[in-house]
Steps between C-alpha positions, in 0.01 A plus 500: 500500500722720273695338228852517396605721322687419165863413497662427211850342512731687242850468640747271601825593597772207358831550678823494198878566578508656171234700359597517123572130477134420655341753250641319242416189587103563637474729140724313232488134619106540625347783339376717781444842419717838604251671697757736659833521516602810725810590696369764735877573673809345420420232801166437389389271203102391421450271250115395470430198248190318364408169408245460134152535609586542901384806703783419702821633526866414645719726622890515471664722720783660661579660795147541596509396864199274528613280243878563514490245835328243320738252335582379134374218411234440819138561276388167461230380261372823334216300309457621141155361380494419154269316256770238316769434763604301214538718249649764688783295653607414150527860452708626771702215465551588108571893713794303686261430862601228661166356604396180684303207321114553510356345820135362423270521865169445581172636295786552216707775643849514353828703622807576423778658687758727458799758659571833434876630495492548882318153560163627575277202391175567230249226371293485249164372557220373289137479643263353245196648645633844473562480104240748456750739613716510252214549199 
């Protein structure tokens, strides 16, 4: 039997209504990094951005027609793994994020949620076992 090759998520298109006001929010209020920020023709705006540590990216667009029929506001849960939900809820709400309290679940999970500007939802989630990951 042949095996699958490797596929290796990298991109994930969030849909904004404004593409300035997201950038600031995902890379002053969260700290994701500018990977690019091009404006190929004057309808056309690609704005890649990545989390500390992730090999995966988000992308803010606009008019790019894929993506330009997905609405605001509809990416729900984008799970951002971390290894002190804690901590770092203190410090995006000390960056102005308005962030849920810190659910506790089973085997010692924790979450807590949160909105972008266009009211696509993110969590942050701790998984004990994977502390490792962080070293």
């Amino acid at each position: 039997m042949a095996t699958t090759p490797k596929m290796l998520l990298e991109l994930v298109p969030v849909p904004v209504t404004d593409v300035d006001r997201a950038k600031e929010f995902y890379v002053g209020k969260l700290g994701f990094a500018v990977d690019v920020d091009i404006q190929p023709s004057d309808d056309v705006r690609i704005v890649q951005l990545t989390p500390p540590g992730s090999a995966c990216s988000i992308l803010l667009s606009a008019g790019l027609p894929e993506i330009s029929t997905m609405t605001p506001g509809s990416v729900k849960a984008l799970h951002l793994v971390v290894a002190d939900v804690d901590g770092t809820r203190a410090e995006l709400v000390g960056r102005g994020v308005e962030m849920g309290e810190v659910d506790l679940h089973e085997g010692g999970m924790k979450f807590s949620h949160f909105r972008d500007p266009d009211g696509n939802t993110l969590l942050l989630q701790e998984m004990p076992w994977r502390a490792g990951d962080f070293v």
